[in-house]
GUMIMI-316891 format. One record per residue (C-alpha): residue in one letter; chain; residue number from 0; x, y, z. Coordinates in nm, 3 decimals, always signed. Example, Ala and Ser with C-alpha at 12.3 -4.5 7.8 and 13.67 -1.06 7.14 Angstrom:
2
ATOM  rest  kette   nr       xx       yy       zz
ATOM     a      A    0   +1.230   -0.450   +0.780
ATOM     s      A    1   +1.367   -0.106   +0.714
// end
This chain:
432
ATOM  rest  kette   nr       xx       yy       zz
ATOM     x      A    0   -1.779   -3.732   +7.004
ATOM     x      A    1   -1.773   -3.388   +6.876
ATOM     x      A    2   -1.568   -3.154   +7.077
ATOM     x      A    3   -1.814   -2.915   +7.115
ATOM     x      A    4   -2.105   -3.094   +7.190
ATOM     x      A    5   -1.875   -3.325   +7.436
ATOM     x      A    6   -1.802   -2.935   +7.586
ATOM     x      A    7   -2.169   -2.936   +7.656
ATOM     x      A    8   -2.194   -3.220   +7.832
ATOM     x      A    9   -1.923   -3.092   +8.032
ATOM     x      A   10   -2.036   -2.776   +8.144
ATOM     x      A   11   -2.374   -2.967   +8.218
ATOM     x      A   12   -2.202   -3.192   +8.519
ATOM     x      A   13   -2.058   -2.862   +8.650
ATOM     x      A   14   -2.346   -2.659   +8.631
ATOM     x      A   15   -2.610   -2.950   +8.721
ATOM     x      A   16   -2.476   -3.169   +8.904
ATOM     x      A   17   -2.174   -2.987   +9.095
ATOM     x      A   18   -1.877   -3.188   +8.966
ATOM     x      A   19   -1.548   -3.064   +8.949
ATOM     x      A   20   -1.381   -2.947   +8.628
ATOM     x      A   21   -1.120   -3.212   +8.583
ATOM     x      A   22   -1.297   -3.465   +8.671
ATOM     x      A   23   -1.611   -3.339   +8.411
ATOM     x      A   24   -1.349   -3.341   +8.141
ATOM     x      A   25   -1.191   -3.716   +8.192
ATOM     x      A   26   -1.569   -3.869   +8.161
ATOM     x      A   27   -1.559   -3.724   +7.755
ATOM     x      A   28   -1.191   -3.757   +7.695
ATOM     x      A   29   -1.224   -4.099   +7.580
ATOM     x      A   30   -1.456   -4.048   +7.361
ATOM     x      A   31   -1.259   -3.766   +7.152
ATOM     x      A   32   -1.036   -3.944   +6.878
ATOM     x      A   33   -0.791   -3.672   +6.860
ATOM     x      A   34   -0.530   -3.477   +7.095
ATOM     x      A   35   -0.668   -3.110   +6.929
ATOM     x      A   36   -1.036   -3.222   +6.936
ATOM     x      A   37   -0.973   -3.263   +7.329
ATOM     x      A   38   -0.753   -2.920   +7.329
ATOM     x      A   39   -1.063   -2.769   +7.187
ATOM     x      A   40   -1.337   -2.892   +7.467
ATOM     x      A   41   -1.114   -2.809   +7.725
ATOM     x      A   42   -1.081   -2.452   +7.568
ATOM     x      A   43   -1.460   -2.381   +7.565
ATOM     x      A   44   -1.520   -2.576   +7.879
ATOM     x      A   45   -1.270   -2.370   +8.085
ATOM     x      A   46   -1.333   -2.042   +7.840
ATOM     x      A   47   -1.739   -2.078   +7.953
ATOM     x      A   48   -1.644   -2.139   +8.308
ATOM     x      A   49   -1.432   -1.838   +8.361
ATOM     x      A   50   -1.680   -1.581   +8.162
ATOM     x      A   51   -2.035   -1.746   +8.212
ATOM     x      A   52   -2.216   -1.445   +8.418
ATOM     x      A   53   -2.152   -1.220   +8.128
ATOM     x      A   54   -2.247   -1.483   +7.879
ATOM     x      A   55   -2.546   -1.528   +8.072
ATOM     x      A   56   -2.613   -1.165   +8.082
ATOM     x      A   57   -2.603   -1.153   +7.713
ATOM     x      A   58   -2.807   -1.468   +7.692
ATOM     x      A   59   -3.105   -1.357   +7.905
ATOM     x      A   60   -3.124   -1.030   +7.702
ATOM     x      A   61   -3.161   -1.273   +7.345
ATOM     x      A   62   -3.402   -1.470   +7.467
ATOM     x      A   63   -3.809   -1.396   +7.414
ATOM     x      A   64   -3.870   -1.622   +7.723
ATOM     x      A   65   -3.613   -1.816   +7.992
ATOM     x      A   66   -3.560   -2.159   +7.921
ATOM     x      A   67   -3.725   -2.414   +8.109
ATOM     x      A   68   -3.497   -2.613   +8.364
ATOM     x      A   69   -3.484   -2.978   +8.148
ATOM     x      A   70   -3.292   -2.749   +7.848
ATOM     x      A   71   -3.016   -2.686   +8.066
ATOM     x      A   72   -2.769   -2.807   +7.762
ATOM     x      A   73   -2.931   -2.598   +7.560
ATOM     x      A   74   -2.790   -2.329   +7.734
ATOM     x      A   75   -2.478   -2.457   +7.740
ATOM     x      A   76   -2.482   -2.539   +7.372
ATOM     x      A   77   -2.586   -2.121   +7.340
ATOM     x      A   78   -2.315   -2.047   +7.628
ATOM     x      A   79   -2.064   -2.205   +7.414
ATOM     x      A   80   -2.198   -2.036   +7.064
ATOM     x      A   81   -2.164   -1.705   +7.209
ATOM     x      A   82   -1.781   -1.753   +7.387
ATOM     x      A   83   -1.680   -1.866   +7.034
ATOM     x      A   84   -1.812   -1.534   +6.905
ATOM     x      A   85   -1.702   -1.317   +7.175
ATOM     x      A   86   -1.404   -1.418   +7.347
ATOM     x      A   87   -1.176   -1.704   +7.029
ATOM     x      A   88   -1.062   -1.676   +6.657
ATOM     x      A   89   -1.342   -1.858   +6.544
ATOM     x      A   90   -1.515   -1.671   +6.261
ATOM     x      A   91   -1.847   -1.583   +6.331
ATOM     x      A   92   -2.050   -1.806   +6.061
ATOM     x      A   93   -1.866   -2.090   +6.181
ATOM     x      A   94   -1.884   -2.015   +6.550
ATOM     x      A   95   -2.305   -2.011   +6.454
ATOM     x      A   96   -2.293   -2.284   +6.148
ATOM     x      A   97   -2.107   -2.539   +6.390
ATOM     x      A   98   -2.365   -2.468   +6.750
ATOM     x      A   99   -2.648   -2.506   +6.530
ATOM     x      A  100   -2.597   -2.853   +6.355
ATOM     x      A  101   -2.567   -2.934   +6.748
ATOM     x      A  102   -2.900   -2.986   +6.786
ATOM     x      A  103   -2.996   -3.277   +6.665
ATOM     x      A  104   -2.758   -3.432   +6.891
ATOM     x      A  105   -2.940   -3.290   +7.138
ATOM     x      A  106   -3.262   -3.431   +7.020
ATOM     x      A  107   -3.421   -3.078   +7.035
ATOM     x      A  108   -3.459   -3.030   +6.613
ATOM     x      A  109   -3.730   -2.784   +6.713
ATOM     x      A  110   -3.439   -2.533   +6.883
ATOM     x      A  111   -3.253   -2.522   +6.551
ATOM     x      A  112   -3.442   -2.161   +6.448
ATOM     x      A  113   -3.410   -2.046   +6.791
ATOM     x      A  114   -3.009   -2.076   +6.823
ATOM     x      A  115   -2.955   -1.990   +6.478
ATOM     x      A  116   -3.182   -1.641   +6.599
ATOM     x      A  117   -2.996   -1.621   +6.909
ATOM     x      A  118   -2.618   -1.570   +6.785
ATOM     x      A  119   -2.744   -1.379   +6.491
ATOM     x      A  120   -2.923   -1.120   +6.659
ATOM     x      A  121   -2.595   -1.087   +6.923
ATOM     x      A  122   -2.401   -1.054   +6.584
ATOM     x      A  123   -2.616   -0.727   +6.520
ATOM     x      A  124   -2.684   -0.585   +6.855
ATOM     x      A  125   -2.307   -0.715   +7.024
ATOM     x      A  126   -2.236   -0.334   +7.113
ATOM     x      A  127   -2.555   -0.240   +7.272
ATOM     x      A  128   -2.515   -0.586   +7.462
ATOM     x      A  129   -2.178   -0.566   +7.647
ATOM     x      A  130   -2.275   -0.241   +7.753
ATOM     x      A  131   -2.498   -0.327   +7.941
ATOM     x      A  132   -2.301   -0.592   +8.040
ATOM     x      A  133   -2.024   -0.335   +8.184
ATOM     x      A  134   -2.287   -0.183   +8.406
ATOM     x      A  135   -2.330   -0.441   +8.660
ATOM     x      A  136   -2.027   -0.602   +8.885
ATOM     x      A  137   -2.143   -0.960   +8.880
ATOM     x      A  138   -2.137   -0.960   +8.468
ATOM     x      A  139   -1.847   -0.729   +8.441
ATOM     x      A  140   -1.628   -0.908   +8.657
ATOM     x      A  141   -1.773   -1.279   +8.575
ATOM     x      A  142   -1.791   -1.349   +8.944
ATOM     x      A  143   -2.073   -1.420   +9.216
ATOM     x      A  144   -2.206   -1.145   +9.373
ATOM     x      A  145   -2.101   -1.290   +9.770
ATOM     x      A  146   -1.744   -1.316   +9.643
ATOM     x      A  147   -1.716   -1.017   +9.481
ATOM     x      A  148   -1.803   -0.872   +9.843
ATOM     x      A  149   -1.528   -1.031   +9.999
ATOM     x      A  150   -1.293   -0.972   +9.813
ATOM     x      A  151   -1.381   -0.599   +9.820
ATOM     x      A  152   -1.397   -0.679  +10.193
ATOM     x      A  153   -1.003   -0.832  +10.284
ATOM     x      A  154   -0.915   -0.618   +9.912
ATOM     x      A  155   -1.072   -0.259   +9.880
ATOM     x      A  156   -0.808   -0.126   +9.655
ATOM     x      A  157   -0.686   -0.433   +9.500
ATOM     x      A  158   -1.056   -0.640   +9.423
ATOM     x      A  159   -1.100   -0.596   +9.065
ATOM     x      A  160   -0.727   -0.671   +8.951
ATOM     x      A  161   -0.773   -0.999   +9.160
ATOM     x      A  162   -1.112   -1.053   +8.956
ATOM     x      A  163   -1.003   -0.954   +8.623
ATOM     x      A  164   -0.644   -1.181   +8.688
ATOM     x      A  165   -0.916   -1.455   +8.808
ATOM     x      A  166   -1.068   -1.487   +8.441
ATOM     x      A  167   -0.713   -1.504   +8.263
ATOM     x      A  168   -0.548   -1.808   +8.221
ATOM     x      A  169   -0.289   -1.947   +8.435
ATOM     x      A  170   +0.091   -2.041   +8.269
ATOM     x      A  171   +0.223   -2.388   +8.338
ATOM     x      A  172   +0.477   -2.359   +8.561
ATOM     x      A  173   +0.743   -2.657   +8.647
ATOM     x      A  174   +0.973   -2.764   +8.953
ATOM     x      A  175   +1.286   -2.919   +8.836
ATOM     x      A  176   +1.400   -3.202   +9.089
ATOM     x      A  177   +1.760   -3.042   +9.156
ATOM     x      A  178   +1.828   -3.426   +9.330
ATOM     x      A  179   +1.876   -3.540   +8.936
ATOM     x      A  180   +1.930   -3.239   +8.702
ATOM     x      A  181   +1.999   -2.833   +8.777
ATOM     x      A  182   +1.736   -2.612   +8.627
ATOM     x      A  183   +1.982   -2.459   +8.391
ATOM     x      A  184   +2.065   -2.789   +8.231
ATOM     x      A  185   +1.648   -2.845   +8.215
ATOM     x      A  186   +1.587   -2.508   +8.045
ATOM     x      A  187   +1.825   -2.634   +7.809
ATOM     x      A  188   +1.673   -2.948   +7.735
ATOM     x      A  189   +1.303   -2.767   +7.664
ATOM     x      A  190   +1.467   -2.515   +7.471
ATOM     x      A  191   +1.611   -2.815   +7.243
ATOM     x      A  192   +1.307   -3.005   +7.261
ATOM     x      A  193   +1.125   -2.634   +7.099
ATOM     x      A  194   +0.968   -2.568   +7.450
ATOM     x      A  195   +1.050   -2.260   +7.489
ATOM     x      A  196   +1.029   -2.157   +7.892
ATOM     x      A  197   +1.203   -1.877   +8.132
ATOM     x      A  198   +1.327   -1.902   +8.503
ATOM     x      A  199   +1.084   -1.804   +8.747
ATOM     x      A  200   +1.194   -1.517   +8.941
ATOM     x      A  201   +1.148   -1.624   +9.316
ATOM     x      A  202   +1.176   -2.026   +9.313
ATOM     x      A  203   +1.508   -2.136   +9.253
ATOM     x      A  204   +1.366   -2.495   +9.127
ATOM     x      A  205   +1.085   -2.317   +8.919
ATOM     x      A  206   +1.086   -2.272   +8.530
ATOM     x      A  207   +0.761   -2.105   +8.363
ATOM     x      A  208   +0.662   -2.232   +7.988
ATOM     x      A  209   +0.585   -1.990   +7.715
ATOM     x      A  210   +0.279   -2.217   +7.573
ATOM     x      A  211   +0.192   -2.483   +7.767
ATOM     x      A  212   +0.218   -2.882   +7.652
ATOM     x      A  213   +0.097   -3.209   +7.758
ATOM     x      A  214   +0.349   -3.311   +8.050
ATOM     x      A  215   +0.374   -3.604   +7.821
ATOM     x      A  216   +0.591   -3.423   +7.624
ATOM     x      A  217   +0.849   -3.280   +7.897
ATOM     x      A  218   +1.188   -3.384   +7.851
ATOM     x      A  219   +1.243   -3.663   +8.121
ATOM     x      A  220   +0.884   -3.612   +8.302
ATOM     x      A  221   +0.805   -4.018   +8.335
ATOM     x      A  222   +1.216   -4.045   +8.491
ATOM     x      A  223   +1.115   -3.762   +8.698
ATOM     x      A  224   +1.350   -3.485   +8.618
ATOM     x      A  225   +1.042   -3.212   +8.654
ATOM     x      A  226   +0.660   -3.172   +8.841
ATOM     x      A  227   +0.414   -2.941   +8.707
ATOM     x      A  228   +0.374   -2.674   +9.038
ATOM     x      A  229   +0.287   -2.329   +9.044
ATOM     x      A  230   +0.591   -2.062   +9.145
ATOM     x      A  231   +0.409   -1.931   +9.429
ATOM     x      A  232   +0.322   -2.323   +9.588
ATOM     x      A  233   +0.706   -2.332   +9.542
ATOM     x      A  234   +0.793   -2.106   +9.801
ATOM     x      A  235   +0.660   -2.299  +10.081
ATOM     x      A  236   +0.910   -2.523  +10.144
ATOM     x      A  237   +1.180   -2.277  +10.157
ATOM     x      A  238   +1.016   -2.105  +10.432
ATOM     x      A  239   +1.019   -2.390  +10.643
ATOM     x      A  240   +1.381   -2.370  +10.712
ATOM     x      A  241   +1.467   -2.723  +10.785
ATOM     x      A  242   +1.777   -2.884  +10.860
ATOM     x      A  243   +1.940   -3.218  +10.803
ATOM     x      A  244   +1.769   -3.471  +11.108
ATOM     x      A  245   +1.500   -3.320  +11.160
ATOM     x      A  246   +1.127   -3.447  +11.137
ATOM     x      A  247   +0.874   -3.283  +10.956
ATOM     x      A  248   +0.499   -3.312  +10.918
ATOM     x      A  249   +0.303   -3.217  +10.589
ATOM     x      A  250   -0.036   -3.234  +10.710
ATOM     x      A  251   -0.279   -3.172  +10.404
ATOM     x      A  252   -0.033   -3.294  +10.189
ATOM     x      A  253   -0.231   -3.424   +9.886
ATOM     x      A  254   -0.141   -3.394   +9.590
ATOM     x      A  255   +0.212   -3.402   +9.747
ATOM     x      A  256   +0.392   -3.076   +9.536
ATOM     x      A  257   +0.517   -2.964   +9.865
ATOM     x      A  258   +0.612   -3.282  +10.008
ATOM     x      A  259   +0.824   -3.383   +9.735
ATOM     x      A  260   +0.995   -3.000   +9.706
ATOM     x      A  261   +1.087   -3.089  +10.058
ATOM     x      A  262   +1.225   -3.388   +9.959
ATOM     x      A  263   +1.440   -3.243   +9.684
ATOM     x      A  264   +1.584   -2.950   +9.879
ATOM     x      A  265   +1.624   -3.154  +10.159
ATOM     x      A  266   +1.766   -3.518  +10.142
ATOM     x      A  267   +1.860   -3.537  +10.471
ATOM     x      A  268   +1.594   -3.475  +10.658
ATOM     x      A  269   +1.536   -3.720  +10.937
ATOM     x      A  270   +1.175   -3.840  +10.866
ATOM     x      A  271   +0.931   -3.668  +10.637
ATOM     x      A  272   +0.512   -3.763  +10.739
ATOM     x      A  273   +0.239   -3.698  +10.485
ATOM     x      A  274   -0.053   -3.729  +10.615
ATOM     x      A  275   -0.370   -3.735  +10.417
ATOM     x      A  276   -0.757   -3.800  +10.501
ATOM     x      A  277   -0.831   -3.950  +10.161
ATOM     x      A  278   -0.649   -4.296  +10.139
ATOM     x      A  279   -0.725   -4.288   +9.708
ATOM     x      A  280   -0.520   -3.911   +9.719
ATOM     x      A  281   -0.233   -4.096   +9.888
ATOM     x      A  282   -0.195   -4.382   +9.632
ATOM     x      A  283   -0.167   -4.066   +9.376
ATOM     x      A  284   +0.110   -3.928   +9.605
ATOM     x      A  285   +0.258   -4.284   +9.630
ATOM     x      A  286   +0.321   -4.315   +9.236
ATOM     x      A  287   +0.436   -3.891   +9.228
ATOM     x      A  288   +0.736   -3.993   +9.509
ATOM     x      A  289   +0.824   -4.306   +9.316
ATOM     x      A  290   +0.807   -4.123   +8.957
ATOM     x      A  291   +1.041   -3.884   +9.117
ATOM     x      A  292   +1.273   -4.095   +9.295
ATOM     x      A  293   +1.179   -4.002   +9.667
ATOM     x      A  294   +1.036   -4.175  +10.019
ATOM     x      A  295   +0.806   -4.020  +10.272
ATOM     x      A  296   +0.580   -4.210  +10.554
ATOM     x      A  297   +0.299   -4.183  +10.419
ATOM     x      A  298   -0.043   -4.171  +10.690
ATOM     x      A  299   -0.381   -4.188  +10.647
ATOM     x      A  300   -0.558   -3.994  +10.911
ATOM     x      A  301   -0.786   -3.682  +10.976
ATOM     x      A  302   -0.553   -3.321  +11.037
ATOM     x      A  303   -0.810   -3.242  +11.333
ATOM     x      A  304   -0.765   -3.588  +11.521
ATOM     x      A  305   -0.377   -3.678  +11.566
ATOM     x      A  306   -0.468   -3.923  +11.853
ATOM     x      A  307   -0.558   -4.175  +11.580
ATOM     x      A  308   -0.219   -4.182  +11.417
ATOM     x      A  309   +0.051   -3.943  +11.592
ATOM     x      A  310   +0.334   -4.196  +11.740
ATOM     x      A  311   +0.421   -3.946  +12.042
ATOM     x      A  312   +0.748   -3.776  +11.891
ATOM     x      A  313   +0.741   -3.386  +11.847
ATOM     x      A  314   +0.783   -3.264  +11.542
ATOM     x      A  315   +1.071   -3.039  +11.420
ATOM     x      A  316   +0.830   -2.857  +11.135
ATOM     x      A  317   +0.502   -2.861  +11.017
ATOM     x      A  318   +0.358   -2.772  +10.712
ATOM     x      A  319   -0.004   -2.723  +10.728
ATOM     x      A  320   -0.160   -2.646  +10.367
ATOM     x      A  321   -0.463   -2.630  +10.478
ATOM     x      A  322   -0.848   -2.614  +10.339
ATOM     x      A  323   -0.936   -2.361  +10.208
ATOM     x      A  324   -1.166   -2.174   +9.935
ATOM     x      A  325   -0.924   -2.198   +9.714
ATOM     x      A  326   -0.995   -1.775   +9.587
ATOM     x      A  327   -0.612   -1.771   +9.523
ATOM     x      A  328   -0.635   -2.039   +9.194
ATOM     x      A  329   -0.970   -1.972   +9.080
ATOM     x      A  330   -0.795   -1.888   +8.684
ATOM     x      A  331   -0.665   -2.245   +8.722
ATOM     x      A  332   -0.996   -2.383   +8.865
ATOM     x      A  333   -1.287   -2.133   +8.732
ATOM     x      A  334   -1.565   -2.379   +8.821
ATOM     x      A  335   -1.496   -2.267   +9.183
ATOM     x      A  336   -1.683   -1.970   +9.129
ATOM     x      A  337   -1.979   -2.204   +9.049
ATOM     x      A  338   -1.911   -2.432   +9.296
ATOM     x      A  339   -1.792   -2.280   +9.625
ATOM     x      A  340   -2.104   -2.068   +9.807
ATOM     x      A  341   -2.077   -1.837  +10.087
ATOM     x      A  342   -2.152   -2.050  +10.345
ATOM     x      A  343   -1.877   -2.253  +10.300
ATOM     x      A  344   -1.661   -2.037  +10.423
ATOM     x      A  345   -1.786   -2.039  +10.812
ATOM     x      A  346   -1.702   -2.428  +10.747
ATOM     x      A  347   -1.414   -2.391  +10.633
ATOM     x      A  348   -1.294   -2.137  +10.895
ATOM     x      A  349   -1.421   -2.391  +11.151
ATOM     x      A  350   -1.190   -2.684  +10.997
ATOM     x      A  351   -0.899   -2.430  +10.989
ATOM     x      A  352   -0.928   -2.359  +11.350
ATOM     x      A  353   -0.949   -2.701  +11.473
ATOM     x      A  354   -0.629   -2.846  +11.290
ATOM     x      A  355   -0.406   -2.562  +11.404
ATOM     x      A  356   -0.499   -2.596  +11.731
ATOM     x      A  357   -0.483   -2.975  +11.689
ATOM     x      A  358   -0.149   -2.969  +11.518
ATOM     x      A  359   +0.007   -2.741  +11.777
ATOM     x      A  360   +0.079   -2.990  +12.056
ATOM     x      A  361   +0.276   -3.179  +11.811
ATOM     x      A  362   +0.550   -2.918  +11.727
ATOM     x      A  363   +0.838   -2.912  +11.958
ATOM     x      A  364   +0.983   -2.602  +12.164
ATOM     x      A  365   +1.177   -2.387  +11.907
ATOM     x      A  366   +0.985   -2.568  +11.615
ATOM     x      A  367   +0.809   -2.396  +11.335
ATOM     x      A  368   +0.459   -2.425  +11.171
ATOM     x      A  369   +0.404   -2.258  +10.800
ATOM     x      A  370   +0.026   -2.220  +10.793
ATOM     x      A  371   -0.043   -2.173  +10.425
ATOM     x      A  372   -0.337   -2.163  +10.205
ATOM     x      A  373   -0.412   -2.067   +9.828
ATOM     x      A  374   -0.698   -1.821   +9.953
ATOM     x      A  375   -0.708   -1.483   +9.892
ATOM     x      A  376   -1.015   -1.406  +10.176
ATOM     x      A  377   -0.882   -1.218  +10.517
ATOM     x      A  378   -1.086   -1.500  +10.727
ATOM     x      A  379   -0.905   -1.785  +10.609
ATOM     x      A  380   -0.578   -1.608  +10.616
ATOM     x      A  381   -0.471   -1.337  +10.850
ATOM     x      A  382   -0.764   -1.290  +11.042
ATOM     x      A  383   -0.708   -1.693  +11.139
ATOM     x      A  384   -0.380   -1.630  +11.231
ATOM     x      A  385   -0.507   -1.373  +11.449
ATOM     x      A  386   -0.699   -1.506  +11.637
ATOM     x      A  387   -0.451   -1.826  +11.723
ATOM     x      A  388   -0.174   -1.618  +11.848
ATOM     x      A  389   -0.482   -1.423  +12.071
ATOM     x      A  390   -0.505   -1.754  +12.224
ATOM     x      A  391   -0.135   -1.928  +12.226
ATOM     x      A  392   +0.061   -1.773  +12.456
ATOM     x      A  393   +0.388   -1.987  +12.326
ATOM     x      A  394   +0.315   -1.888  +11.938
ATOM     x      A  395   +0.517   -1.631  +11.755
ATOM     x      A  396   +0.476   -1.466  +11.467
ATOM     x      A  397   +0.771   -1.495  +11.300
ATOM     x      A  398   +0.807   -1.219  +10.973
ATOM     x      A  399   +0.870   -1.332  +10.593
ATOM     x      A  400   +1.059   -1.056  +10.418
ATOM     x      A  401   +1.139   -1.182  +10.073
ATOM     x      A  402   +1.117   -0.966   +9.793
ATOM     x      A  403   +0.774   -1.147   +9.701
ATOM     x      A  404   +0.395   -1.057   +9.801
ATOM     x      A  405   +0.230   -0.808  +10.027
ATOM     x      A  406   +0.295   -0.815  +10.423
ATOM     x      A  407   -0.078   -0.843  +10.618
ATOM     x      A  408   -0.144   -0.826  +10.976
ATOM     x      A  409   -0.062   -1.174  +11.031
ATOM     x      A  410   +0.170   -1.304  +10.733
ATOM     x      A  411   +0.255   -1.237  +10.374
ATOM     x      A  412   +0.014   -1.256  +10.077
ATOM     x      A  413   +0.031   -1.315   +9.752
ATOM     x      A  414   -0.207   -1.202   +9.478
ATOM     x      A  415   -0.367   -1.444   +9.191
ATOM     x      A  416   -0.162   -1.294   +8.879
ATOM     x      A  417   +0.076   -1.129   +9.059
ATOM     x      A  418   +0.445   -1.240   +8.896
ATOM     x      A  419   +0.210   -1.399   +8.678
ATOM     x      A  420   +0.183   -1.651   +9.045
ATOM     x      A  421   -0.150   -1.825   +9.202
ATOM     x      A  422   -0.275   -1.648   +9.512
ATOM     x      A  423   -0.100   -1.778   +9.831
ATOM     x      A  424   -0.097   -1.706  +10.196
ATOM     x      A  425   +0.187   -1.751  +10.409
ATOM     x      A  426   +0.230   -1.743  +10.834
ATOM     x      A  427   +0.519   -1.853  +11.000
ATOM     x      A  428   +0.466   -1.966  +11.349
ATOM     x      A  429   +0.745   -2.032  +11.593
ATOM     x      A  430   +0.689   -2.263  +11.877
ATOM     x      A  431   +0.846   -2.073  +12.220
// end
């Protein structure tokens, strides 16, 4: 399949029919011969992603009329012209010359004038366009009007960094298993393998890439030597504190980063439970722990409903990642910006609220709970947190005071881009 026109198809089961990114990508994969032909439909499917209200913008003005509903890959196909033109290397006659032999794959010969008009007459008015493009927040920014709002609501003086850092890419960041190899010895082994890559800053474990590569291609990643993680999911596990004996819950733990960074920092913990509601996410954690060398008990069961698998001990720690909106990774994920809607978040609030409270029984006296979540929205985050001490008299707040993030009211944030990092929120809890 051509790349392109496989990018089209893409963006059509995100825009059409809700499905994630990743798993929009893996049904076209196959059906690209070559690694760079796939390198080049993810480019345009997560370039359109993070900038479609502007390309939108620009589209509506080109048009004489709106398409019609059943040409939705149409305006994809014109989506993906113009971020060719606008936002990559590609020289404009073949950014135009390649969208418009699309077409006929499309069946829709007749819309071969129309495209070709389309990215022409951008081409000759692109100035007048993206100024009017700058004069209205959802274009400018590339982000729905409702989350624009709240982020101006938990952010006034901080909202458009976190939407501008939103629409850059992320680095790949890696966690190198310390239980087989030191991260000096790893950095050594990209560097000779011409990855290039730099210590992160605030993990200890964590190593950022200069360019980013297939994890096929890291050094020792099938013998598990290194995980692909963001810095700021690295810190999590550090916060917890734990010490040798002790039993710890991961609740939430899908994909299983954090559970198998506690695992490697901490090889003599007493018992280590991940517990996850989706029994196919914990067959993906099962072959992660064994890739990597490391055991956990592994639970199936719902967060909100311990009855139905807790076994009666208290736990030492809990780690509750919890669900969230996910505002913190949106340059890693930019289809959440098409698919998360405002009233989610009143759901997801809801869910938050019922684990913690569920979980809470389960710590022991002098225990700790990290709440943590890779949202950037006051609700989800320190407002939450808020509200639970208001109504457990044995929680404590305990403070984080690293030399990372942004205190709140209620626990340490930290913004998407900042340390070139994913958004995270942090609360430590301590069980009187």
């Amino acid at each position: 399949m051509n790349p392109r026109l496989a990018a089209v198809h893409v963006l059509q089961h995100v825009f059409e029919q809700g499905r994630n990114l990743p798993d929009a990508l893996a049904t076209v994969h196959s059906r690209i011969p070559d690694q760079k032909g796939r390198a080049l439909t993810q480019a345009l499917s997560y370039g359109v992603l993070r900038h479609s209200f502007s390309l939108d913008a620009i589209l509506l003005q080109l048009l004489k009329k709106p398409l019609k509903d059943k040409d939705g890959d149409l305006r994809c196909l014109l989506l993906i012209g113009l971020y060719q033109i606008i936002h990559m290397r590609v020289p404009d006659h073949a950014a135009v010359s390649e969208t418009v032999k699309l077409t006929p794959a499309l069946k829709k010969n007749w819309a071969r004038a129309m495209v070709n008009g389309v990215l022409r007459n951008y081409l000759r008015q692109a100035e007048a366009l993206l100024a009017q493009v700058e004069k209205v927040p959802v274009s400018r920014f590339d982000h729905p009007h409702w989350l624009l709002e709240k982020l101006q609501a938990s952010w006034p003086n901080d909202w458009q960094a976190i939407a501008t850092a939103n629409n850059q890419p992320a680095p790949m960041t890696l966690r190198v298993n310390r239980q087989q190899i030191s991260r000096e010895e790893y950095l050594l082994r990209l560097q000779n393998a011409g990855n290039p890559a730099e210590a992160c800053r605030h993990s200890q474990d964590g190593l950022r890439l200069l360019d980013p590569v297939a994890v096929e291609q890291l050094p020792g990643f099938k013998k598990g030597l290194v995980s692909v993680q963001d810095e700021a999911a690295q810190l999590a596990a550090p916060l917890l504190q734990a010490a040798p004996g002790e039993r710890i819950l991961d609740a939430c733990a899908a994909p299983g980063g954090k559970t198998a960074h506690m695992l490697e920092i901490w090889p003599a913990l007493g018992q280590l439970d991940a517990l996850e509601k989706v029994p196919a996410r914990l067959d993906d954690m099962r072959d992660n722990l064994q890739r990597l060398k490391l055991k956990a008990r592994l639970i199936t069961g719902d967060a909100a409903q311990p009855e139905a698998w807790w076994d009666g001990r208290p736990y030492d720690r809990i780690l509750l990642d919890a669900p969230c909106s996910a505002t913190g990774v949106i340059r890693r994920h930019p289809d959440i910006k098409y698919l998360r809607r405002a009233a989610d978040l009143d759901t997801l609030v809801c869910t938050q609220q019922q684990i913690l409270q569920a979980l809470w029984p389960l710590l022991a006296p002098g225990g700790m709970l990290l709440y943590v979540t890779c949202s950037v929205l006051a609700e989800e985050n320190s407002l939450q947190i808020e509200e639970f001490l208001d109504k457990y008299d044995d929680a404590r707040l305990e403070p984080i005071e690293p030399d990372w993030g942004s205190p709140t009211t209620a626990g340490r944030q930290i913004l998407p881009g900042e340390e070139n990092m994913d958004g995270f929120f942090y609360a430590c809890l301590r069980k009187a």
